[in-house]
C-alpha positions as CSV (number, residue, x, y, z in Angstrom):
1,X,-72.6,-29.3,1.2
2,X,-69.3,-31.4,2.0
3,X,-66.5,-32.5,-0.5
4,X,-67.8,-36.0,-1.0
5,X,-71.7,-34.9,-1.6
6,X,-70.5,-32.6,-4.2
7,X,-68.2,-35.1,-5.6
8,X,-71.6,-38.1,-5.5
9,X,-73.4,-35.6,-7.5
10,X,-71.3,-35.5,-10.6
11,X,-71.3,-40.0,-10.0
12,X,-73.8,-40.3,-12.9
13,X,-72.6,-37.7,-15.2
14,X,-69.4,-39.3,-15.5
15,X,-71.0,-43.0,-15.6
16,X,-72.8,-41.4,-19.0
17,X,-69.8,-40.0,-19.9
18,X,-67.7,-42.9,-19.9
19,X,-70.4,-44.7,-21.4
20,X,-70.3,-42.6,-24.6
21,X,-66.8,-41.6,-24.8
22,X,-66.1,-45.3,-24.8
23,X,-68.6,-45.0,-27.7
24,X,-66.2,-42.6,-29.4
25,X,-67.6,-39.4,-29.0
26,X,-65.3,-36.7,-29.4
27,X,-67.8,-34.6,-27.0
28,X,-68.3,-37.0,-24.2
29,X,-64.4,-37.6,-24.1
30,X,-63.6,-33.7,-23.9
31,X,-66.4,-33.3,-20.5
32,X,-64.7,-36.6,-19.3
33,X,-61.7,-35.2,-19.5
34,X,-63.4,-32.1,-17.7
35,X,-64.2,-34.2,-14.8
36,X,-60.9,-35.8,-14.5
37,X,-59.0,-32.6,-14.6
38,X,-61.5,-31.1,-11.9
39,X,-62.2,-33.9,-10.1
40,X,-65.6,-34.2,-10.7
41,X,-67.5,-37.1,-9.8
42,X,-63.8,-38.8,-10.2
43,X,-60.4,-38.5,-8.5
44,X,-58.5,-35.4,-9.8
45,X,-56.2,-37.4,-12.5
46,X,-54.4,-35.7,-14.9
47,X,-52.9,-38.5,-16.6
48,X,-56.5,-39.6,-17.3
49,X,-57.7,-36.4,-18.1
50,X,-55.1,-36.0,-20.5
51,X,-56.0,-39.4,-22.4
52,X,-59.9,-38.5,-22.8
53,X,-58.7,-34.9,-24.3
54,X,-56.0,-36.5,-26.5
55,X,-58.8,-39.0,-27.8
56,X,-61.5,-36.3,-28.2
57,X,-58.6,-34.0,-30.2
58,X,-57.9,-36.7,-32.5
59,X,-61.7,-36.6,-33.1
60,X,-61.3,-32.8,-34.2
61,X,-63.0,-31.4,-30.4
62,X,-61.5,-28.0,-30.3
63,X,-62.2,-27.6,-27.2
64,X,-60.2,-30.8,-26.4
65,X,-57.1,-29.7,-28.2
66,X,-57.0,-26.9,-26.1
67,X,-57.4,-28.9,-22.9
68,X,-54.9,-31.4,-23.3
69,X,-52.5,-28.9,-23.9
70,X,-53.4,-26.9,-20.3
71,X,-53.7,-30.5,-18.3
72,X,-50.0,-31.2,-20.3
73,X,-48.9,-27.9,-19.0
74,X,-49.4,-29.1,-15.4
75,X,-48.1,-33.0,-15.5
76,X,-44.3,-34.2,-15.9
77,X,-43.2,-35.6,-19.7
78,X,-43.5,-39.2,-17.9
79,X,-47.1,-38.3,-17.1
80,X,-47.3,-37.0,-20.7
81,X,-45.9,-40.6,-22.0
82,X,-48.1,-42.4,-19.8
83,X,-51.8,-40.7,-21.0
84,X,-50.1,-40.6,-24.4
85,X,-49.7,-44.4,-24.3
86,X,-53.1,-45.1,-22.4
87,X,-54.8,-43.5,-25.3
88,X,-53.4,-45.9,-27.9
89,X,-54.4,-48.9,-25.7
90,X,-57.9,-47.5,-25.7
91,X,-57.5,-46.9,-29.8
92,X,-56.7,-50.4,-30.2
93,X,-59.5,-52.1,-28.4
């Protein structure tokens, strides 16, 4: 199986994802995060990755908490700044 197959298999995970974490749902944010961080179904982002697991911690997600704080470990304080402030935007809305 090639990179991009793989990749187009996740596609509709992640369209169910966002459609639920945008929803609020502290569980679809964490696996959205999952599949930026991994690059599943989505370019690897961390920036994004770090937003869904910010939003799903807020929520109380465990699991999230714990996320967001490996993705932080791996991205620059300006990357940190920049999912922190994406998150409020997507608070706000």
């Amino acid at each position: 199986m090639t990179r991009s197959k793989q990749k187009d298999d996740f596609n509709p995970a992640v369209s169910w994802y966002r459609k639920a974490a945008d929803q609020g749902l502290s569980e679809a944010q964490h696996n959205l995060g999952l599949m930026y961080a991994n690059g599943q179904g989505v370019a690897q982002d961390y920036v994004q990755a770090h937003k869904w697991f910010n939003l799903g911690a807020t929520s109380g997600n465990a699991a999230a908490v714990k996320n967001r704080d490996l993705v932080a470990s791996k991205m620059t304080p300006a990357q940190i700044a920049e999912a922190q402030r994406l998150a409020s935007v997507w608070r706000q809305k």
